[in-house]
C-alpha positions in Angstrom: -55.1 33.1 -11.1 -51.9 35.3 -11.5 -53.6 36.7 -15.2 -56.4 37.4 -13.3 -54.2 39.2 -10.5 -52.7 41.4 -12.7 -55.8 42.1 -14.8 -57.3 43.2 -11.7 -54.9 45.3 -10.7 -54.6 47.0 -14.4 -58.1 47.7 -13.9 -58.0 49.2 -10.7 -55.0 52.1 -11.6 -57.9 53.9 -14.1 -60.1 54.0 -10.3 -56.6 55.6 -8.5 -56.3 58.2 -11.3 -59.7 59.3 -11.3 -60.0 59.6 -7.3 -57.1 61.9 -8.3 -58.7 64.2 -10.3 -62.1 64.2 -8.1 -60.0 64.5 -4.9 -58.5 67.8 -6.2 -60.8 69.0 -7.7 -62.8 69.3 -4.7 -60.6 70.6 -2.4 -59.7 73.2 -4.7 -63.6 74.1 -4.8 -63.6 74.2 -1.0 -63.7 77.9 -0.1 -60.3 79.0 1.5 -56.8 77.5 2.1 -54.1 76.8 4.6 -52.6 80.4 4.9 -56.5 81.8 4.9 -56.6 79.2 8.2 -53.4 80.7 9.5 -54.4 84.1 8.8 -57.7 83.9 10.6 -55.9 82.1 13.4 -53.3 84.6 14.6 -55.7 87.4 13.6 -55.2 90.2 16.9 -52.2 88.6 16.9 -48.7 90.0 16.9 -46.8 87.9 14.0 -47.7 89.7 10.7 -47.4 87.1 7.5 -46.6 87.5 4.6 -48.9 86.1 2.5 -47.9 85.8 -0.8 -44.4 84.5 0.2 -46.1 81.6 1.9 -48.5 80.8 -1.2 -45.3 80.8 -2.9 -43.6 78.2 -0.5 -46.5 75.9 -0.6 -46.9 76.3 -4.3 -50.3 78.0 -4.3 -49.5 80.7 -6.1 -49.0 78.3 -9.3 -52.4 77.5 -12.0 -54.0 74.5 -10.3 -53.1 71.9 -13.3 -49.2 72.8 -12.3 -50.2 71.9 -9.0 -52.0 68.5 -10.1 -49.3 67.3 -11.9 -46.5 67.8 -9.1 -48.9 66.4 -6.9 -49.1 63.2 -9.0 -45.5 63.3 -9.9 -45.0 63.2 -6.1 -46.8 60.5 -5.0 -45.3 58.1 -7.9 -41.9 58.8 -6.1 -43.2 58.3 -2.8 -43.6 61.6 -1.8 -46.9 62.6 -0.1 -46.3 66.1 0.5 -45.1 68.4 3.3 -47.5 69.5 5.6 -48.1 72.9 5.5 -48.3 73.5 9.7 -45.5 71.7 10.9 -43.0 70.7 7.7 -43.3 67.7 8.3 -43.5 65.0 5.7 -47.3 63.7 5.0 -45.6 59.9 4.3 -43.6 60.3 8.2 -47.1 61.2 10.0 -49.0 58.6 8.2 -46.5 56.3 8.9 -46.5 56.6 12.1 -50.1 56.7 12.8 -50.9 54.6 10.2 -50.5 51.0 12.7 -52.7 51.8 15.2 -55.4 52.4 13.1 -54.7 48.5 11.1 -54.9 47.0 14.6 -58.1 48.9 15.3 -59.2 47.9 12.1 -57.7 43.7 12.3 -59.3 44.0 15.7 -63.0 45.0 14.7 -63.0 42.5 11.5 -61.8 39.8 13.4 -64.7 40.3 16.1 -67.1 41.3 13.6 -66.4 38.3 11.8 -66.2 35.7 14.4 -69.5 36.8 16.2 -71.2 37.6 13.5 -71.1 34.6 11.3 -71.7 31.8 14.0 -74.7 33.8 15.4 -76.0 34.1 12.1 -75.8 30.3 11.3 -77.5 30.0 14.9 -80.2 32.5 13.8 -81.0 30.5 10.4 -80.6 27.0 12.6 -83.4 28.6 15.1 -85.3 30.8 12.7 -88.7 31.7 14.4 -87.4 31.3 18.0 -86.7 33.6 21.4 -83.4 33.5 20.4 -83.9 34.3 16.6 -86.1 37.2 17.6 -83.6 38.5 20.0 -80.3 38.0 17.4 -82.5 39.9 15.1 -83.2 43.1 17.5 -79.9 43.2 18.0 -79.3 43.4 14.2 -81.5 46.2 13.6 -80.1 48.0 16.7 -76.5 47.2 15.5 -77.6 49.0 12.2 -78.9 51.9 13.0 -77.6 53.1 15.9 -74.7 55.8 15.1 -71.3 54.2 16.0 -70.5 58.0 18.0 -74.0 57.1 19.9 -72.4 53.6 21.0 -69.3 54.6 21.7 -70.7 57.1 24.3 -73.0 54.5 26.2 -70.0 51.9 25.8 -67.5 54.0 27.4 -70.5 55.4 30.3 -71.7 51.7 31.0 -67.9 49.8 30.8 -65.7 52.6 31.5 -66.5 55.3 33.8 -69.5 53.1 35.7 -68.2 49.8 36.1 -64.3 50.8 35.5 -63.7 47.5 33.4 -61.9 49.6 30.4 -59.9 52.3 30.3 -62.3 55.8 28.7 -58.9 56.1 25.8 -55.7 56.1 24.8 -53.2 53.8 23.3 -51.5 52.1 26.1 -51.0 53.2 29.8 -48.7 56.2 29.6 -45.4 54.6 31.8 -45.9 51.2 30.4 -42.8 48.9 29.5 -43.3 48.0 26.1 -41.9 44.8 24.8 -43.2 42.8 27.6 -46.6 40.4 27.4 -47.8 43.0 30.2 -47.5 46.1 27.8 -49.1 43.7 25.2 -52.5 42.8 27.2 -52.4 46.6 28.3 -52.7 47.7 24.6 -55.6 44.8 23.9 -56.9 46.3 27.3 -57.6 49.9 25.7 -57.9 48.5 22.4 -61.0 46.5 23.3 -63.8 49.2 23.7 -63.3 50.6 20.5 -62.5 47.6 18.4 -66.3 46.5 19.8 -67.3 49.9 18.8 -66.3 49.9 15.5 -67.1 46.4 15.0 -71.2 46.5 15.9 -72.5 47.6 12.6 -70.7 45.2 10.7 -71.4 42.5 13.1 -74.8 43.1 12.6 -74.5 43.0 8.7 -72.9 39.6 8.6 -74.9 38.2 11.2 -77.7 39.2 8.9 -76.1 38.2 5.8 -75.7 35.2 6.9 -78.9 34.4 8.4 -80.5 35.0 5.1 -78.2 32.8 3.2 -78.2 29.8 5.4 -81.9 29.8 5.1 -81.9 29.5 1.4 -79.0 26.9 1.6 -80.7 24.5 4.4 -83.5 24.1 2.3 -81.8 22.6 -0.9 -81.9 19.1 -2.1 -78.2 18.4 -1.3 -78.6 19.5 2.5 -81.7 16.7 2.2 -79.3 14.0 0.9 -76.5 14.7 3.3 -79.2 14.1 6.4 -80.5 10.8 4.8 -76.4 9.4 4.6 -76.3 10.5 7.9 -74.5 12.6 8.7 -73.6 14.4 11.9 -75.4 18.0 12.1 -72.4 20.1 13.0 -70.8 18.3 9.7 -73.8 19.2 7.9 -73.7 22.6 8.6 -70.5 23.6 9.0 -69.1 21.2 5.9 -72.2 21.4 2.9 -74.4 24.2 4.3 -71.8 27.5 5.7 -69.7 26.7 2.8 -72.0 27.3 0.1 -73.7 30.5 1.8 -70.6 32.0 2.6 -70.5 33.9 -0.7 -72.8 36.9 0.3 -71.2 37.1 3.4 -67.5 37.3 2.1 -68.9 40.2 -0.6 -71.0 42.0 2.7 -67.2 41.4 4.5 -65.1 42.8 1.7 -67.9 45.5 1.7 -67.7 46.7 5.1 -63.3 46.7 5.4 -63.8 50.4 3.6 -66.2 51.3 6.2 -64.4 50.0 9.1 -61.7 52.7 7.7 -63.7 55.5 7.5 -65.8 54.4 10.3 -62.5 54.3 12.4 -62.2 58.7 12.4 -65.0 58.9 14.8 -64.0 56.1 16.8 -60.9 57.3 17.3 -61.4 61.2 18.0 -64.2 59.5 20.4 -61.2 57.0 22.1 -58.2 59.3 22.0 -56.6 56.9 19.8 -53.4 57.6 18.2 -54.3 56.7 14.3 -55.1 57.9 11.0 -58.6 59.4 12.1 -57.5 62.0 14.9 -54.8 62.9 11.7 -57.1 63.5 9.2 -59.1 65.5 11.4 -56.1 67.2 12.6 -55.6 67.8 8.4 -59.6 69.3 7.8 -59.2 71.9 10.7 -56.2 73.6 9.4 -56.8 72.9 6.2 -53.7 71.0 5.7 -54.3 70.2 1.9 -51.7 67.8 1.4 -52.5 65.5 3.9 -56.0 65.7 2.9 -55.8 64.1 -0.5 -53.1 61.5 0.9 -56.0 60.7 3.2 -58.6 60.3 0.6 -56.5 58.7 -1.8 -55.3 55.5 0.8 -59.1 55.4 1.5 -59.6 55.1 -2.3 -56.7 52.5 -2.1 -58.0 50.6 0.8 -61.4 50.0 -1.5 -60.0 48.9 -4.6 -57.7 46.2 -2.4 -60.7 45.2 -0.4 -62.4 44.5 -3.4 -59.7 42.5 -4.6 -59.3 40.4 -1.9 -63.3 39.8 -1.6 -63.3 38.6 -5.3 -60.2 36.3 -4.4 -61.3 35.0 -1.5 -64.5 33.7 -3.6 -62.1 31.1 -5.5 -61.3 29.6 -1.9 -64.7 29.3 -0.9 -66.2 27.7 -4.0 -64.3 25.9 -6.6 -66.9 26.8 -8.5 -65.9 29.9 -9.1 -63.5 30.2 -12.3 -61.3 33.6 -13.1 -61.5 33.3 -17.3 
């Protein structure tokens, strides 16, 4: 298991150094830079800049391989960066925003994961029933409605009409943290996004593992375990959800990335503190740094999702052998 840790992980550095390469090379294709941002920003304005002594402070004014190797060089030491607005450290910011956005993340797998499986199982148990037929609209609206769509009816319905949830934010500004009050105030706000963000991958597992439960249930062994007899809940949860939870851990691994990227709209949408309102904080002034740190622990969070999806698999089934 360890061997096949490691070889995993050897694997995976090739990925990081390509992302890289692509990361800059796109945004130096991307028309413009940060002191073109500043310049059309305090245009009519009365600060005059000097241009070419700020390219020179950022390092822009150095060939673009220079600039890809310092990069590089930088994060191997830890060092993001300085953000080109503020001076500020890109690791500090990300730092600091970069909790919420796990919770909101922990939050939305955890419910995803919870409502989707058992409904799905229920589906499969009920297939061709009201309830199956209604489980399976909601999967097909869960899919393709945009999460931005949803958060706008959620926070309209829960929010501003029936005043169960807050419309945003962190935490109730004035609250004493540390105390289990504080705690259930930050589930409080937490909850309306989490759900958000967690539909579409609800809807995915429930669907996931609808379809797989119906191929196991049919299977000789699920026929044997009846004629021992066996209790149904043992039966299902023992011999049948085992064996189909493979497609479902690989569609859960699958959907951690998205819950990430999904989580910038959600929380522009929610006002909340985390590494989405950052990064589009970084696109709008261009804040280049930042940027590729952003991509890059997206990149990150992919290759680690996939390594946890592919360990997982040696849980579930002993089957499953790492040679």
């Amino acid at each position: 298991m360890n061997q096949y840790i490691f070889r995993r992980i050897f694997q995976a550095l090739p990925v990081l150094v390509g992302i890289t390469i692509i990361t800059f090379t796109f945004t130096e294709l991307a028309p413009g830079d940060a002191v073109s941002a500043m310049l059309m920003e305090q245009q009519g304005g009365a600060v005059d800049i000097d241009v070419e002594a700020l390219r020179a402070r950022y390092g822009l004014d150095q060939p673009a391989p220079v600039r890809y190797v310092r990069w590089v060089s930088g994060l191997l030491q830890g060092n993001m960066g300085i953000r080109m607005r503020s001076g500020v450290p890109v690791s500090e910011d990300i730092a600091r925003r970069l909790p919420a956005t796990l919770q909101l993340m922990l939050a939305a797998a955890l419910f995803s994961v919870v409502i989707g499986i058992p409904l799905g199982v229920l589906s499969a148990l009920r297939q061709y029933s009201v309830l199956d037929y209604v489980l399976t609209g909601f999967v097909f609206i869960g899919i393709s409605v945009p999460g931005f769509f949803a958060a706008i009816v959620v926070i309209y319905i829960f929010a501003v009409r029936l005043g169960w949830f807050p419309t945003g934010g962190y935490d109730t500004p004035g609250a004493d943290l540390g105390t289990l009050a504080s705690v259930l105030d930050r589930l409080h706000h937490m909850a309306l996004p989490a759900i958000v963000l967690g539909i579409e991958s609800t809807a995915a597992i429930m669907r996931y593992t609808r379809t797989s439960m119906l191929e196991v249930i049919r299977q000789d062994y699920m026929i044997t375990a009846r004629s021992k007899g066996l209790s149904a809940f043992m039966i299902t949860l023992r011999h049948g959800l085992r064996n189909a939870l493979l497609p479902v851990i690989t569609i859960i691994g699958l959907r951690l990335p998205s819950l990430f990227g999904g989580a910038i709209i959600i929380e522009t949408i929610f006002n909340w503190p985390g590494m989405g309102t950052l990064y589009m904080d970084g696109v709008s002034t261009r804040d280049y740094p930042l940027i590729m740190s952003m991509v890059l622990i997206s990149a990150f969070v992919i290759v680690v999702s996939n390594l946890i999806t592919d360990l997982t698999y040696a849980l579930v089934d002993p089957r499953v052998r790492y040679e």
